[in-house]
C-alpha positions as CSV (number, residue, x, y, z in Angstrom):
1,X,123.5,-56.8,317.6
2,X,122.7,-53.6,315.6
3,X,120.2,-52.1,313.6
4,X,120.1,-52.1,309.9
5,X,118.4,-48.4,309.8
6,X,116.7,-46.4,312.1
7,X,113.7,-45.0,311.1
8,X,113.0,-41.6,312.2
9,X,109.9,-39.1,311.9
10,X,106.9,-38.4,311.9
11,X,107.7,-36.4,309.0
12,X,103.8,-34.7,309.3
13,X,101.3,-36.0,311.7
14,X,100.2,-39.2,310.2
15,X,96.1,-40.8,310.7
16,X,97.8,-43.9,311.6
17,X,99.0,-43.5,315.1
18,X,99.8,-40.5,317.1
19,X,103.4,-40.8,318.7
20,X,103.3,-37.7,320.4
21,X,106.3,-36.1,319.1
22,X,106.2,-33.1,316.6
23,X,106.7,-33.0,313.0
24,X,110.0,-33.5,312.0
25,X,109.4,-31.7,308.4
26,X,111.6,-31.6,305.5
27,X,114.2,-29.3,307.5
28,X,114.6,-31.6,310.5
29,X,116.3,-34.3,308.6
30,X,119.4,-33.4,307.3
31,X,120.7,-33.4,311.3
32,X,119.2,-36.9,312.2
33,X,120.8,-38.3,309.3
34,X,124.5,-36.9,310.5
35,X,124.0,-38.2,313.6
36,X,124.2,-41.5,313.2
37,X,126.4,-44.0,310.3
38,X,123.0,-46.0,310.4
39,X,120.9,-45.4,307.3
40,X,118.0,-43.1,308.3
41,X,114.1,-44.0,306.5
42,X,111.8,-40.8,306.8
43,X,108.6,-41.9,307.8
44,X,105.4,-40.5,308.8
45,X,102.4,-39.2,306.3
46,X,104.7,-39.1,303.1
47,X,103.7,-38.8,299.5
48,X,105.2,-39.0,296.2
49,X,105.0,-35.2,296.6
50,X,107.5,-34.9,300.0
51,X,110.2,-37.5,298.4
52,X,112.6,-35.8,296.0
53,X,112.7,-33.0,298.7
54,X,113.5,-35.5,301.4
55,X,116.1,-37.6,298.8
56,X,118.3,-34.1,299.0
57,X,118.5,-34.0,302.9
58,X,120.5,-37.1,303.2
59,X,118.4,-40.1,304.1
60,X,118.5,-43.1,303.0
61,X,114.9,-44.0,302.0
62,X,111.2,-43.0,302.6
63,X,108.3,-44.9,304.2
64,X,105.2,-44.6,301.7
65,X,103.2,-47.3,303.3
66,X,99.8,-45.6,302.6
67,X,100.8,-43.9,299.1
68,X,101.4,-47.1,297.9
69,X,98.7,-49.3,299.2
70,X,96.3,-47.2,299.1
71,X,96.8,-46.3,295.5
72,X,94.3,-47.8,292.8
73,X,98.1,-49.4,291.4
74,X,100.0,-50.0,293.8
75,X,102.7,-50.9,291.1
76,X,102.7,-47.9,289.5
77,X,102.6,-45.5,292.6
78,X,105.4,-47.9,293.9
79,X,107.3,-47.1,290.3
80,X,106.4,-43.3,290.5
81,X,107.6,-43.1,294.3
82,X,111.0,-44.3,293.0
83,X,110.9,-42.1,290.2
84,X,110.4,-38.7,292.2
85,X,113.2,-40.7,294.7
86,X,115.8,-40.7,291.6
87,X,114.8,-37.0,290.3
């Protein structure tokens, strides 16, 4: 058995949970996604803001758990997440 991704972060510390590892930040990504044929999902505190910075350092998705349900339209911050993902 294998994984079908590996998710990998916390991209900033996050109010969810503490996992007592440091930021990985924008920079820290390119690397983790080399390392491994797996598809690598940034995860950790992100917003529409972070994604088309995090699109260019070779992941393969994004974890916006809290961007989108916490939005007053989840639809549409779901739709403008995947916007800033394809810009």
């Amino acid at each position: 058995d294998r994984p079908d991704y590996l998710g990998c972060g916390p991209y900033r510390p996050t109010p969810t949970k503490s996992v007592g590892r440091p930021p990985v930040g924008v920079a820290g990504y390119p690397a983790r996604a080399a390392a491994t044929d797996l598809p690598v999902v940034a995860i950790g505190d992100i917003t529409r803001a972070d994604i088309a910075a995090l699109s260019a350092t070779g992941v393969a998705g994004v974890a916006v758990v809290r961007e989108v349900m916490g939005a007053h339209d989840p639809g549409a911050a779901a739709a403008a997440c995947l916007s800033a993902w394809a810009s």
